[in-house]
Phi, psi and omega in degrees: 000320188280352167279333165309313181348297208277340191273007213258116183243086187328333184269351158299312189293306177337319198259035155263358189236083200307316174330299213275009182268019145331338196065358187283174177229144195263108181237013166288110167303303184314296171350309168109175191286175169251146194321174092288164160300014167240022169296286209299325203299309177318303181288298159000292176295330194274306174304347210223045157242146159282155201218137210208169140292191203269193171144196210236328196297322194230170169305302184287326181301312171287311210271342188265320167300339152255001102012294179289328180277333170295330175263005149260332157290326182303308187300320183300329179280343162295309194282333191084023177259177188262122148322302186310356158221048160275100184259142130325106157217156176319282183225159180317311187303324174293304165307304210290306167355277205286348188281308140342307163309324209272327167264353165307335189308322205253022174258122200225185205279164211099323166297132169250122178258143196239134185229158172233168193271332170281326176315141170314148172290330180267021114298002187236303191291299160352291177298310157330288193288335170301334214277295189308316190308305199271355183110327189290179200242144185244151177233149155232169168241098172289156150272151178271137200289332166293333168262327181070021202274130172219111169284139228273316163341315179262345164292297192304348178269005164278339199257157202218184164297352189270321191258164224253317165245145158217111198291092189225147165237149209307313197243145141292128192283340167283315190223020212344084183253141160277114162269173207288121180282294174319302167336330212236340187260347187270352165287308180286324205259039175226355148250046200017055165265188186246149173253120191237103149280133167275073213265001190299265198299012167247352177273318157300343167253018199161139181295145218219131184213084193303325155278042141262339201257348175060026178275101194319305216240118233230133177225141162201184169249089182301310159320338143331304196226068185090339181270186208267180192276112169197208190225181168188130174253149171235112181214165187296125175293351170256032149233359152297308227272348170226051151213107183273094195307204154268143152170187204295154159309325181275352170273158241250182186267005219261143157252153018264006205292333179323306187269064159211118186245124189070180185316132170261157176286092172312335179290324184307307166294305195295340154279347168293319210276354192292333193291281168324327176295274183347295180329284193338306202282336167328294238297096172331328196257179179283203153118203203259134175326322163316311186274002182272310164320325177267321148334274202318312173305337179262347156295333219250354166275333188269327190293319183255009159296301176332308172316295179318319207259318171323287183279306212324314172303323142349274166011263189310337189272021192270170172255140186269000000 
């Protein structure tokens, strides 16, 4: 790996990217990464092939049915996940929504939902108005202000027998500080809640292994991290499997196809998954997508320490 470092030739990659010879330097994070061409080329391709709903009978059927499976394996192979329980949404945010209707149903007053003071608003707010909806007691968890450190110590001192959930995020999107995740989940599932993480800013940084991580209900932004703008939730498919949405009489029960409403944008999956391949492809050695994927990710963390360690001095002379 550490041989990868030195040889890792940015400007080989860089020139995968038609945005960046603009010269700007792009330092909105929040904002999301910029394309390769083997995104748009993808997302491309899928429009301009036939194309159909999904199905088995024809060619345009098959090219839109695979499309979805390929692009819930890719995601499951980022994450460390079940394909089978890789859902599709507009945006992360638009899941934590809808997930929040969906599990609020079973909440009643007295049930306590847990949010930290670190988290993004679309970890926080969502879970409110379900909590209110049902009736239920909302708790936060601060972080320490000196540090921005949000500790498992202070999650657990929120949970009680009452509570039904607890909302956290793996990175902060402001000042990215990790709270111990495993550390948090293994506190919530020992009074039997859920754990729902917020993975959009942790995931362009870090190898992501969702059982390990002990998240029941798993989120991200494929635009974080090089795909087009949408959302992806990652959960054990036999706890998709005892929470039942709204939707049409003709759609279908299976999970995960159940929380994926109307058509979906095939162009859109297949930019996700050319996005995981591209990951892939840093990665120096042979192996599994995964394990290629696991590769890249631990390299491309020593490559933005550097960076960091780099700029860092830089700083005070920026204009606020």
């Amino acid at each position: 790996m550490l041989g990868w470092r030195v040889t890792y030739d940015a400007l080989a990659v860089r020139s995968h990217f038609p945005s960046l010879s603009s010269g700007f330097a792009h330092f909105d994070g929040p904002g999301g990464t910029q394309t390769p061409r083997q995104v748009a080329a993808a997302i491309a391709l899928t429009l301009t092939r036939p194309l159909s709903n999904r199905g088995s009978g024809s060619l345009p059927e098959q090219n839109a049915d695979n499309a979805v499976t390929v692009f819930r394996t890719a995601m499951a192979d980022l994450l460390g996940a079940d394909p089978h329980g890789v859902v599709y949404g507009r945006s992360a945010t638009q899941i934590t929504y809808d997930f929040s209707r969906h599990l609020g149903r079973s909440w009643n007053v007295g049930d306590e939902i847990v949010v930290s003071r670190l988290d993004h608003d679309a970890n926080i707010r969502p879970w409110i108005q379900a909590a209110e909806h049902a009736g239920a007691t909302v708790k936060w968890v601060d972080f320490d202000p000196a540090t921005g450190e949000l500790s498992a110590e202070a999650v657990t001192a929120q949970l009680t027998e009452h509570t039904r959930l607890v909302a956290v995020t793996a990175a902060s999107n402001l000042i990215g500080t990790r709270p111990p995740i495993a550390a948090i989940a293994a506190a919530v599932h020992s009074v039997g809640a859920l754990l729902w993480v917020d993975g959009v800013h942790y995931t362009p940084h870090a190898s992501v292994d969702v059982a390990a991580l002990g998240a029941d209900f798993f989120v991200c932004s494929p635009y974080k991290f090089l795909g087009p703008h949408c959302g992806v939730l990652a959960a054990d498919p036999a706890l998709l499997e005892r929470i039942h949405p709204d939707k049409l009489a003709t759609s279908t029960e299976m999970v995960p196809e159940r929380f994926e409403f109307g058509t979906l944008p095939y162009e859109l999956m297949a930019g996700v998954t050319a996005a995981v391949d591209f990951l892939a492809a840093l990665a120096p050695i042979g192996g599994s997508r995964r394990e290629r994927l696991v590769q890249a990710s631990i390299a491309l963390e020593h490559h933005e320490a550097g960076l960091l360690a780099e700029s860092r001095p830089g700083w005070p002379l920026c204009p606020a």
